[in-house]
VMD Tcl script that builds the backbone (N, CA, C; Angstrom):
set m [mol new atoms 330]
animate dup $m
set s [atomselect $m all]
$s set {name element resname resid chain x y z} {
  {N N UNK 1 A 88.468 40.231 115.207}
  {CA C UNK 1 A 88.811 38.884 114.827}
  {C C UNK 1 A 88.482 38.618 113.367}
  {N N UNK 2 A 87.351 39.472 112.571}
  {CA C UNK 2 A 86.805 39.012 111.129}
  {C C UNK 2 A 87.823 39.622 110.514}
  {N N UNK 3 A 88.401 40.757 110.919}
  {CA C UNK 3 A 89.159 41.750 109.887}
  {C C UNK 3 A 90.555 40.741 109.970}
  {N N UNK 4 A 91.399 40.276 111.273}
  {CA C UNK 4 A 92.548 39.460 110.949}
  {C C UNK 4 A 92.409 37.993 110.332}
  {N N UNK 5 A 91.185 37.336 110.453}
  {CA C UNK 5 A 90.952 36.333 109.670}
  {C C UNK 5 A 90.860 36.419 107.719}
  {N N UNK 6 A 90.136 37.967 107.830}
  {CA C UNK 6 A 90.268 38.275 106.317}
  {C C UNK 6 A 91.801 38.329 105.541}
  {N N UNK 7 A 92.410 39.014 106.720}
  {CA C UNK 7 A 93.554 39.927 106.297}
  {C C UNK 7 A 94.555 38.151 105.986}
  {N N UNK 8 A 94.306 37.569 106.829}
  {CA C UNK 8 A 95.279 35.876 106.761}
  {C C UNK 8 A 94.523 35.516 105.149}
  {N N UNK 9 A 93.075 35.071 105.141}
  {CA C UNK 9 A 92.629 34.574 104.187}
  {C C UNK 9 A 93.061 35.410 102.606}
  {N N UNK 10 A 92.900 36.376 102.606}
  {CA C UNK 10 A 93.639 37.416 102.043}
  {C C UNK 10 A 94.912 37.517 100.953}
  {N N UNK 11 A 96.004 37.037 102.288}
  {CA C UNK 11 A 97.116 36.809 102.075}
  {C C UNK 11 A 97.722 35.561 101.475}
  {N N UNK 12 A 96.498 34.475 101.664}
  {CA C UNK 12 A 96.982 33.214 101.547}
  {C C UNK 12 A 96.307 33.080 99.946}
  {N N UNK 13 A 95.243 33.565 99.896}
  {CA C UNK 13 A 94.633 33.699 98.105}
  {C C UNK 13 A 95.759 34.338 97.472}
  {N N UNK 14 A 96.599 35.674 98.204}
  {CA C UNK 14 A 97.242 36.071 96.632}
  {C C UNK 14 A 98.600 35.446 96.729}
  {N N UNK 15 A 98.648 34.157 98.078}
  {CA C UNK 15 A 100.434 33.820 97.310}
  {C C UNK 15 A 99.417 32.605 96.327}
  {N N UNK 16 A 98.351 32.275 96.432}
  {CA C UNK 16 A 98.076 30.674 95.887}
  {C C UNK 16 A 98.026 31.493 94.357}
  {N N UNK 17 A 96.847 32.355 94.240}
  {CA C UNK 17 A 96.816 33.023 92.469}
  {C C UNK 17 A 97.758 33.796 92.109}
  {N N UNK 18 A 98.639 34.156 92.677}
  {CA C UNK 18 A 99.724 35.439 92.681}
  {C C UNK 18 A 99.426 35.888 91.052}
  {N N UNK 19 A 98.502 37.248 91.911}
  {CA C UNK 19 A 97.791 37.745 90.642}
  {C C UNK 19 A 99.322 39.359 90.462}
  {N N UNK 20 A 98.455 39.619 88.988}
  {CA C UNK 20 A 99.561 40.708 88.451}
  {C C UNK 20 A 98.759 41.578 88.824}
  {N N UNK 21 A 99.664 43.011 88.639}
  {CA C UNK 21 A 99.191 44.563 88.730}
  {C C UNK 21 A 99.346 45.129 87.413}
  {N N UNK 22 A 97.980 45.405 86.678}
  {CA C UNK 22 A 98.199 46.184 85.770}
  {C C UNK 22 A 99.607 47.230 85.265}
  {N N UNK 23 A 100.039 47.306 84.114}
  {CA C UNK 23 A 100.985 48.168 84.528}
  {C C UNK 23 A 100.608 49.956 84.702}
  {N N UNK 24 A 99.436 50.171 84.385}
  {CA C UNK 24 A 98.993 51.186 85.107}
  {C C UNK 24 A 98.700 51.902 85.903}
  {N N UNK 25 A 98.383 50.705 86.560}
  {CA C UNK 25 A 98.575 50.787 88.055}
  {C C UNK 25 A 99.579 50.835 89.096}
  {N N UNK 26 A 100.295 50.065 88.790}
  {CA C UNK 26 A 101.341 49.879 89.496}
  {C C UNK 26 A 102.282 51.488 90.525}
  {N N UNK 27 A 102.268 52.320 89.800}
  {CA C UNK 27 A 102.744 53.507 90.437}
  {C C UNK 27 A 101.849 53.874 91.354}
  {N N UNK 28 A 100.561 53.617 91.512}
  {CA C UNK 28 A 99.732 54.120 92.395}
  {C C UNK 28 A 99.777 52.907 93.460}
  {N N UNK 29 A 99.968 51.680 93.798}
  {CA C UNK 29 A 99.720 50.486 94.328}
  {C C UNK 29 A 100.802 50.496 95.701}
  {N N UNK 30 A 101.762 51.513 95.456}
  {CA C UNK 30 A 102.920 51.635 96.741}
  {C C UNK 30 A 102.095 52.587 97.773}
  {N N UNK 31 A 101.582 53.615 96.872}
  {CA C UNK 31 A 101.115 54.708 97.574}
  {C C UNK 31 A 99.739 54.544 98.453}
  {N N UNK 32 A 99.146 53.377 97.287}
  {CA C UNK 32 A 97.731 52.776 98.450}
  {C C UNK 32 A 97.947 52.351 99.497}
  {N N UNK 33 A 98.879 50.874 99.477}
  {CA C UNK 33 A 99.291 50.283 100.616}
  {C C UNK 33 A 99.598 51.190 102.016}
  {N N UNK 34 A 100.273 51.994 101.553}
  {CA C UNK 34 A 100.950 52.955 102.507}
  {C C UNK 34 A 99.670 53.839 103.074}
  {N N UNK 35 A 99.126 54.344 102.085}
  {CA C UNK 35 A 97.820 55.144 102.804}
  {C C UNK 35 A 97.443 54.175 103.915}
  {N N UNK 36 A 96.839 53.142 103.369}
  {CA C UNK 36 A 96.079 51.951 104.097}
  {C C UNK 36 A 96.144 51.358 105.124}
  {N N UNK 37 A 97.936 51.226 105.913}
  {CA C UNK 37 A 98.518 51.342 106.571}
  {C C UNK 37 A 98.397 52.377 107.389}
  {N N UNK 38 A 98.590 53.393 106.863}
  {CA C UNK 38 A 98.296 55.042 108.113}
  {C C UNK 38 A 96.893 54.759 108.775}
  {N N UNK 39 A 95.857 54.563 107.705}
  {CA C UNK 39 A 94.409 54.129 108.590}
  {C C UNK 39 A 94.150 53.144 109.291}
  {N N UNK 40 A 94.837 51.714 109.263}
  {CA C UNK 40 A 94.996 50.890 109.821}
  {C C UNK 40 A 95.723 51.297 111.223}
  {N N UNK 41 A 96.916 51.810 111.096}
  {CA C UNK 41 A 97.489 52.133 112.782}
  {C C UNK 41 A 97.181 53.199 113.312}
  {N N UNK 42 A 96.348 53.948 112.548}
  {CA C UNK 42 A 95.320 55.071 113.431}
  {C C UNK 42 A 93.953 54.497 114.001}
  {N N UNK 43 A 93.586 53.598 113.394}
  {CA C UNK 43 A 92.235 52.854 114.130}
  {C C UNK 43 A 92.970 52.062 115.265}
  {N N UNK 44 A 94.049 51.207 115.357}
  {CA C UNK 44 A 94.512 50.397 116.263}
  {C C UNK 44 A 94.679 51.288 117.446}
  {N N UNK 45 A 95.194 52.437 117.275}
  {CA C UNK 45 A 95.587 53.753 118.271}
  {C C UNK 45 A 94.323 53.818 119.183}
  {N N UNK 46 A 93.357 54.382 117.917}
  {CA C UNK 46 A 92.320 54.925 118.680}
  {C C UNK 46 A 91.218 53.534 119.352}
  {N N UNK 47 A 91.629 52.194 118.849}
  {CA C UNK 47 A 90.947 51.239 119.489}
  {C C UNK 47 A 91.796 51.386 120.963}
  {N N UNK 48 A 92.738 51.647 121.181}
  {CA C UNK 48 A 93.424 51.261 122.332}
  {C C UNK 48 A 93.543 52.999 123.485}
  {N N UNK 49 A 93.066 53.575 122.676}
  {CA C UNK 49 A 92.596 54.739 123.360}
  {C C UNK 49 A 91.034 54.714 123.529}
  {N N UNK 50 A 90.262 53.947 123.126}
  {CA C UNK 50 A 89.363 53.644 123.630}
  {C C UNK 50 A 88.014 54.690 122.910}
  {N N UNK 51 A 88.830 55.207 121.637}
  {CA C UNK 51 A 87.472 55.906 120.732}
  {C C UNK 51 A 87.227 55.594 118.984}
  {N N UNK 52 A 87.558 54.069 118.840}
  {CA C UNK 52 A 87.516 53.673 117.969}
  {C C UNK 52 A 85.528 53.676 117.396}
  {N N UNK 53 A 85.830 54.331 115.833}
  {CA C UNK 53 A 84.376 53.897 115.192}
  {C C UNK 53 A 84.463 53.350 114.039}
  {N N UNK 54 A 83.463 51.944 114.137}
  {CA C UNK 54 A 84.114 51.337 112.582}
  {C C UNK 54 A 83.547 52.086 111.515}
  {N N UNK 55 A 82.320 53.225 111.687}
  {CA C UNK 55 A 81.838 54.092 110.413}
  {C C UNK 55 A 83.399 55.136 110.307}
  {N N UNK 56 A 83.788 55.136 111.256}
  {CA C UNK 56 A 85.117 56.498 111.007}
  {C C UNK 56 A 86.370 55.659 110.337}
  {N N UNK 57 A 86.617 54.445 111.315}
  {CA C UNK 57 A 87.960 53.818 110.384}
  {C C UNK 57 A 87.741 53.494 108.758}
  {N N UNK 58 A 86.053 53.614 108.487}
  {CA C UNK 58 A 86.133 52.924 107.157}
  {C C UNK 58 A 86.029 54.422 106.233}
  {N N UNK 59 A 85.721 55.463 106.452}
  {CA C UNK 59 A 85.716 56.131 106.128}
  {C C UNK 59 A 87.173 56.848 105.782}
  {N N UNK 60 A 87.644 56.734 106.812}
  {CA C UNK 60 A 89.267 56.979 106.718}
  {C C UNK 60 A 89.996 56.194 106.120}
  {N N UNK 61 A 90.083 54.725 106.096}
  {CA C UNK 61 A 90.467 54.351 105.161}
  {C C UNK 61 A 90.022 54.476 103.383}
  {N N UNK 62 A 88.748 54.344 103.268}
  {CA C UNK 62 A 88.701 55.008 101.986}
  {C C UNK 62 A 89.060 55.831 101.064}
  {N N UNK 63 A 88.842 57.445 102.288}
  {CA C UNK 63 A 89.527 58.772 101.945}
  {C C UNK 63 A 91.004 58.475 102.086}
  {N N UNK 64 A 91.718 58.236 102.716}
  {CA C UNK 64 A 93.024 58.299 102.631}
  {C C UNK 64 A 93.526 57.512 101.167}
  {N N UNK 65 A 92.998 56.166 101.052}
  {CA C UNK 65 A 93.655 55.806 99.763}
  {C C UNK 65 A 93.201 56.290 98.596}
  {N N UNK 66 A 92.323 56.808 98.770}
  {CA C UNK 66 A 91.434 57.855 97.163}
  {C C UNK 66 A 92.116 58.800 97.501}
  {N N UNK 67 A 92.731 59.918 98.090}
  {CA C UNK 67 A 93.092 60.808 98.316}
  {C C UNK 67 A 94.531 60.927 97.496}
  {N N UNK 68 A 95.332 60.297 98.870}
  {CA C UNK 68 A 96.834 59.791 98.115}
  {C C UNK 68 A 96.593 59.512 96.410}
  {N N UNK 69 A 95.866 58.596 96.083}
  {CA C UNK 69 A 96.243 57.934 94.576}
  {C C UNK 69 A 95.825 59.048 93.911}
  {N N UNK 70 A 94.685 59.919 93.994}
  {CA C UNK 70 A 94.417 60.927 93.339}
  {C C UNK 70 A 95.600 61.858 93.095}
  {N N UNK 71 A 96.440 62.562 94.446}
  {CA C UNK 71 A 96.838 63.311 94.416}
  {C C UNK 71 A 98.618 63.207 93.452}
  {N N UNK 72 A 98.607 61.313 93.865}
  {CA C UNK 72 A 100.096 61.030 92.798}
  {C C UNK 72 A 99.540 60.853 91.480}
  {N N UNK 73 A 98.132 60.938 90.834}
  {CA C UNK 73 A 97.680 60.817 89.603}
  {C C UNK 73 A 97.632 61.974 89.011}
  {N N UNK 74 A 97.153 63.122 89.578}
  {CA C UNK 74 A 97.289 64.589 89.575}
  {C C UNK 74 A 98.923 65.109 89.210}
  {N N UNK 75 A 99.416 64.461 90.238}
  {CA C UNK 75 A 100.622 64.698 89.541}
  {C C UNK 75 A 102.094 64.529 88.799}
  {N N UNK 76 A 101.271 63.040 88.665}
  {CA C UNK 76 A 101.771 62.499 87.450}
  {C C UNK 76 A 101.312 63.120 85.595}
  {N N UNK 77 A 100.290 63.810 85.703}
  {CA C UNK 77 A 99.557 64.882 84.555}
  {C C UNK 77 A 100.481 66.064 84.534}
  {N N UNK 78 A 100.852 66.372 85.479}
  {CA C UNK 78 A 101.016 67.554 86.265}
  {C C UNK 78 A 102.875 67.776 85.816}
  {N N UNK 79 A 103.558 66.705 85.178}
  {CA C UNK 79 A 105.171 66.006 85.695}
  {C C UNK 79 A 105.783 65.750 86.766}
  {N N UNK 80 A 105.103 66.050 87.645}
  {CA C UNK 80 A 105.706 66.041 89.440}
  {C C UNK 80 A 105.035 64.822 89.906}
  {N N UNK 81 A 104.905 63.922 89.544}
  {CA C UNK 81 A 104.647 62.651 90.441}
  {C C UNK 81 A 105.447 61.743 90.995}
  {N N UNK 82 A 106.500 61.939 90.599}
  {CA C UNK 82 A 107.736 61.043 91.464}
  {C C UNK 82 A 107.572 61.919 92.864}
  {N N UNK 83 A 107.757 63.469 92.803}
  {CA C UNK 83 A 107.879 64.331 93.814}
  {C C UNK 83 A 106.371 64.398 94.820}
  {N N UNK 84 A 105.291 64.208 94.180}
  {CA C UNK 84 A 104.185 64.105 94.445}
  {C C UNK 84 A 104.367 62.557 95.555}
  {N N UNK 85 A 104.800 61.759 95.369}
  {CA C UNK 85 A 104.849 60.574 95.390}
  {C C UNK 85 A 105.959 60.642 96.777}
  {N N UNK 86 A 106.622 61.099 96.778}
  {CA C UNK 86 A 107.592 61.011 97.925}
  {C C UNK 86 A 107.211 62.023 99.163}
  {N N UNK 87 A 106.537 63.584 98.863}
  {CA C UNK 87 A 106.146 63.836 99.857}
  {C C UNK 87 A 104.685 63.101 100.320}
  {N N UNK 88 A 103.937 62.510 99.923}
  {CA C UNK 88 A 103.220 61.446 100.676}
  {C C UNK 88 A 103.157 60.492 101.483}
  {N N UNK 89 A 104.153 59.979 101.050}
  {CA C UNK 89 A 104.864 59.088 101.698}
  {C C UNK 89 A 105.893 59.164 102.888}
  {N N UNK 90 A 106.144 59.985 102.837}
  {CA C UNK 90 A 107.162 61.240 104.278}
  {C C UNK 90 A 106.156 61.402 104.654}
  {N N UNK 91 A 104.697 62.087 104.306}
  {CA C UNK 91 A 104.082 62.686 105.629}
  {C C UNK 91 A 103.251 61.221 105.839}
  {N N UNK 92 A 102.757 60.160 105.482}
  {CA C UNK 92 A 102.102 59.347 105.899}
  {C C UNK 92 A 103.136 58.110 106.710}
  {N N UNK 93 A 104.016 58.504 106.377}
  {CA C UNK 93 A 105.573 57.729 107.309}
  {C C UNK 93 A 105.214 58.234 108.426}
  {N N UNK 94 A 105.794 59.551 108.869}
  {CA C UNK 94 A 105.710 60.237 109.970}
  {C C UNK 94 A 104.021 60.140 110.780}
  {N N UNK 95 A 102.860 60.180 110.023}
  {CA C UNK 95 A 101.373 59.465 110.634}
  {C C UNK 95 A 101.869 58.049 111.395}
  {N N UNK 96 A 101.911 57.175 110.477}
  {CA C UNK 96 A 102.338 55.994 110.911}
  {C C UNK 96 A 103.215 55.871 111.832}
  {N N UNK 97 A 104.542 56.227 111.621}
  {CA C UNK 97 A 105.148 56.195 113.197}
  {C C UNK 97 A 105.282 56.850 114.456}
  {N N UNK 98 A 104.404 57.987 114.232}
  {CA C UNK 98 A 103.564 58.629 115.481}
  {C C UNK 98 A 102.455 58.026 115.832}
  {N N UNK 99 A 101.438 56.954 115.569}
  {CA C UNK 99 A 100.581 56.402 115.980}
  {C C UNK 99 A 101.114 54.901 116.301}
  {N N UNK 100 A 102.211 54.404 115.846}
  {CA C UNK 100 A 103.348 53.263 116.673}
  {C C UNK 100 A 103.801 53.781 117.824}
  {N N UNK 101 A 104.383 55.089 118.225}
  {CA C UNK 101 A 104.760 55.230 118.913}
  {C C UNK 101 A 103.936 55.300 120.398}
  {N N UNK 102 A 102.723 56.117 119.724}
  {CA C UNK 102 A 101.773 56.289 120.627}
  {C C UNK 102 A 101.171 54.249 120.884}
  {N N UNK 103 A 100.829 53.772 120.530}
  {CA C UNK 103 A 100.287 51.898 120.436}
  {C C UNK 103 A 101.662 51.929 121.384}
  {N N UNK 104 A 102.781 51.667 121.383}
  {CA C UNK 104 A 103.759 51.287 122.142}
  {C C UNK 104 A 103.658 52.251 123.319}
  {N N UNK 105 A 103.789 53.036 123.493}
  {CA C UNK 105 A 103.650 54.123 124.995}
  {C C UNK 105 A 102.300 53.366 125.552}
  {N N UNK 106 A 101.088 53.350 124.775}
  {CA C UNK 106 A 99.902 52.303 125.519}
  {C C UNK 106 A 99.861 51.242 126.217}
  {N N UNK 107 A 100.847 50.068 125.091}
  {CA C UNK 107 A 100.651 49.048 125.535}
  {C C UNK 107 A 102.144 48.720 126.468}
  {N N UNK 108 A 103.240 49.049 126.220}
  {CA C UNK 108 A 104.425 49.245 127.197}
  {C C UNK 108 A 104.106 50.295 128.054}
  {N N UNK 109 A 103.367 51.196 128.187}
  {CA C UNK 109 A 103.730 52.244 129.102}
  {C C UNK 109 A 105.151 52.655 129.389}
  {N N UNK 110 A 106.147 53.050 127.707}
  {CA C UNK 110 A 106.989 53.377 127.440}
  {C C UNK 110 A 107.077 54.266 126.798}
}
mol reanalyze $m
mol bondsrecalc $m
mol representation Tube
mol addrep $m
């Protein structure tokens, strides 16, 4: 209940300040979200499979978005960060909608 109250309160601060993104940032800011997301519907999974730990979801969320941004920063040095950038996003797609699928087979028993 604290984490969806944050996530509302959250949402409602950045339409009121609708703050900017560095432009430095910005190439890395698709790739966070998206990490962030994969850890988010892998904790929901494993809350509903019944082996959720909030030391593991936070951990996983951390590593996953340091990971990803590292690895499109790496190779953006590197010239391959567009390419860097898209297979991440394919394999954290495919995370994500294998752990939807699995949340829906749970809660539909479909």
């Amino acid at each position: 209940m604290i984490g969806a109250l944050g996530l509302v309160i959250g949402i409602a601060l950045g339409l009121i300040f609708d703050p900017t993104v560095p432009v430095w940032m910005q190439p890395y800011l698709p790739i966070a979200v998206v990490a962030a997301l994969d850890a988010l519907f892998g904790a929901l999974r494993a809350l509903l499979d019944g082996i959720f730990s909030d030391k593991v979801f936070v951990v996983s969320f951390i590593a996953n978005v340091l990971v990803a941004v590292l690895v499109v920063f790496i190779g953006d040095r590197l010239g391959v960060g567009g390419q860097l950038t898209t297979g991440i996003i394919v394999v954290l797609s495919i995370r994500i909608f294998s752990n939807v699928a699995a949340i829906r087979r749970h809660l539909l028993s479909a």
